[in-house]
Structures are given as structure tokens and as C-alpha cells.
C-alpha positions in Angstrom: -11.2 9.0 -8.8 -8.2 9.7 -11.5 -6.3 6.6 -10.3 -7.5 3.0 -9.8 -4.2 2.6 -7.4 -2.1 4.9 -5.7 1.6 3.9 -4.7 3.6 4.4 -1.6 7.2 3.8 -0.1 9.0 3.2 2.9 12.4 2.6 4.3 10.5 0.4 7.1 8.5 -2.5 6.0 4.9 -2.4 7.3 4.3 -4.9 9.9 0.2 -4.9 9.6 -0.1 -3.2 5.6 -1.8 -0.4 7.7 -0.6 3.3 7.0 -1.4 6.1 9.8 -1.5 9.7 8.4 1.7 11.3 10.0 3.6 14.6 9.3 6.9 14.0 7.1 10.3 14.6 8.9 12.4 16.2 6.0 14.3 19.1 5.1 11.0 20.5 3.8 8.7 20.4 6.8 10.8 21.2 9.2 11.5 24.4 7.8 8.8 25.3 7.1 8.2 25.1 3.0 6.1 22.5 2.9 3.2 22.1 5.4 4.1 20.2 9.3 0.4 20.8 10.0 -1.7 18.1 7.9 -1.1 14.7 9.4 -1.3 12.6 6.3 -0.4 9.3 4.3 1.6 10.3 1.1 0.7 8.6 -1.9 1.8 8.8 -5.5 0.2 7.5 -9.1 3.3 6.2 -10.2 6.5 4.2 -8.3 8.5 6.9 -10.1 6.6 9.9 -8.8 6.4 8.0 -5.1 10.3 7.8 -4.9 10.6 11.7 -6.1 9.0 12.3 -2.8 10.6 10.0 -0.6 14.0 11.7 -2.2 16.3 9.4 -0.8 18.7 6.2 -1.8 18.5 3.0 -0.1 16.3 -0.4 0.0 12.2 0.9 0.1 9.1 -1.0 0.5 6.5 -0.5 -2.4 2.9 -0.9 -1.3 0.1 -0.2 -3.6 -3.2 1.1 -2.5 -6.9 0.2 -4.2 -8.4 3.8 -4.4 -11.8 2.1 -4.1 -11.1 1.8 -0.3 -10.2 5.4 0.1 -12.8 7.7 1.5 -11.0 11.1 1.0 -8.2 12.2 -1.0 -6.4 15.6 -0.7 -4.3 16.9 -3.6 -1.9 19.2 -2.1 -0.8 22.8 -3.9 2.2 24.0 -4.2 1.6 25.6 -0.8 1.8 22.4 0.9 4.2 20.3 -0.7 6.3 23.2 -3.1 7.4 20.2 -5.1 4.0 18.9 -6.0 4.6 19.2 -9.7 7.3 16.9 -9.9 6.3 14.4 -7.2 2.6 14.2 -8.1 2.3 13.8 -4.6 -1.4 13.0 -3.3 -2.6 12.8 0.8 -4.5 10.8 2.0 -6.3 12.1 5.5 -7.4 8.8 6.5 -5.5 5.9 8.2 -5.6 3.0 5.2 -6.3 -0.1 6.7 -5.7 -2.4 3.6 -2.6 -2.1 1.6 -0.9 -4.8 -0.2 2.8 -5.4 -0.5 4.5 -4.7 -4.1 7.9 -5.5 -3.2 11.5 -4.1 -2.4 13.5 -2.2 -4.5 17.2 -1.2 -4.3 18.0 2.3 -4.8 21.5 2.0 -3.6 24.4 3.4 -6.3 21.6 4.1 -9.0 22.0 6.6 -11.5 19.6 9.4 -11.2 18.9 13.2 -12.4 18.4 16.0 -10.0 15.4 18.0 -10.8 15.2 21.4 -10.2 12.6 23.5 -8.5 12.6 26.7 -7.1 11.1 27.9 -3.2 9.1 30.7 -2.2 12.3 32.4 -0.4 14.5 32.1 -3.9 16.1 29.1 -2.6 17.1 26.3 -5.3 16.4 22.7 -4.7 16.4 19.2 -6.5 14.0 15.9 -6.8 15.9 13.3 -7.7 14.7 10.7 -9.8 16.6 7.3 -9.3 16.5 4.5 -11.4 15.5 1.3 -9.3 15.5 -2.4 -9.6 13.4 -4.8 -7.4 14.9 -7.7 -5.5 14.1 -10.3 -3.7 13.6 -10.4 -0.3 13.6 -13.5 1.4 11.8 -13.5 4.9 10.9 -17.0 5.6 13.3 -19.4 7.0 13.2 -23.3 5.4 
């Protein structure tokens, strides 16, 4: 493997650190530009890279995956995901049944740069990369 740990993130915190392959709802899939066939868990090497493909502002959840307790990992072309060269993004096929909670960031007001790409049809789009700061979240009552 190229990565001793893999990163992901989500708007929803998980409630058993288990992540089921799914396909993406975005702009991207559902038009068809980046594949809604492969059910999948999308990781990253790098927070950085993990929040280019999440593409979006708000409070995430960071989880960081051990690569050692991943059988099989796909890395997509710029077929699948036409961004793939500025997300690093990497799938894997397999429900992962262990991973561990990094924390939460706020992405909320950040400064950022739009990345450009370019699709197959001619059409321009941007990955944004948003600066982040983790915070504490407090989920225990005294």
C-alpha cells in the first residue's frame, strides 16, 4: 500500500465508525461525469485532499482509516471521478468496519481557492480548497 492511513469526511457523525460503500449524491454523479455505478467508501491520503472531494462548507467529521485493515483498494481514473487529480480521491469497495474518530472541523466562512478543472463535455468546474480549523465538540453531559 502507498498510504499507512487514508482519511475521510462527513457532514453526519458516524454512530458505529463503520463506513458502507454508497454512490455519492452530487452535482457530479447525478449527471453523469463521474460514475453512479461503483458503490463505494471515498477516501483520501490527506485531510486536504478528503475535503476537495467532499466540496462543501460546514462542520465535518474526520475519520482516519488504518490501510492495514483494508482488503481492496480501487484508485479511480479520471473516468470515474473527472476530478481525481486534484482530490486524490481513492474507493474503497469494501464496507470498513473499524474506523477511528479524528475530530471535527469547522469549515464555515473559511477562506479558500477554487480550483479549476475541465469536463469531458467542455464544461468548467472548481474544487475548492478551504482552509479548516478543528474544534471541540463536547458530547458528554457532566
Amino acid at each position: 500500500m502507498l498510504f499507512d492511513i487514508l482519511w475521510h469526511v462527513t457532514p453526519n457523525k458516524l454512530p458505529k465508525n463503520i463506513l458502507t460503500p454508497h454512490i455519492p449524491h452530487n452535482y457530479m454523479t447525478e449527471r453523469g461525469f463521474e460514475n453512479n455505478i461503483t458503490p463505494r467508501v471515498c477516501l483520501a491520503p490527506c485531510i486536504k485532499y478528503a475535503l476537495r472531494g467532499r466540496n462543501q462548507q460546514g462542520y465535518l467529521y474526520v475519520y482516519s482509516i488504518r490501510t492495514d485493515e483494508i482488503e481492496t483498494l480501487y484508485y479511480p481514473t479520471v473516468d470515474d471521478v473527472p476530478d481525481v487529480d486534484l482530490t486524490k480521491e481513492i474507493w474503497c469497495l469494501d464496507p470498513i468496519v473499524h474506523c477511528d474518530f479524528y475530530g471535527k472541523i469547522d469549515c464555515n466562512n473559511r477562506k479558500g481557492k477554487f480550483i479549476p478543472f475541465t469536463l469531458k463535455n467542455g464544461e468548467e468546474c472548481t474544487v475548492a480548497d478551504w482552509e479548516y480549523e478543528f474544534v471541540r465538540d463536547i458530547d458528554c453531559i457532566f
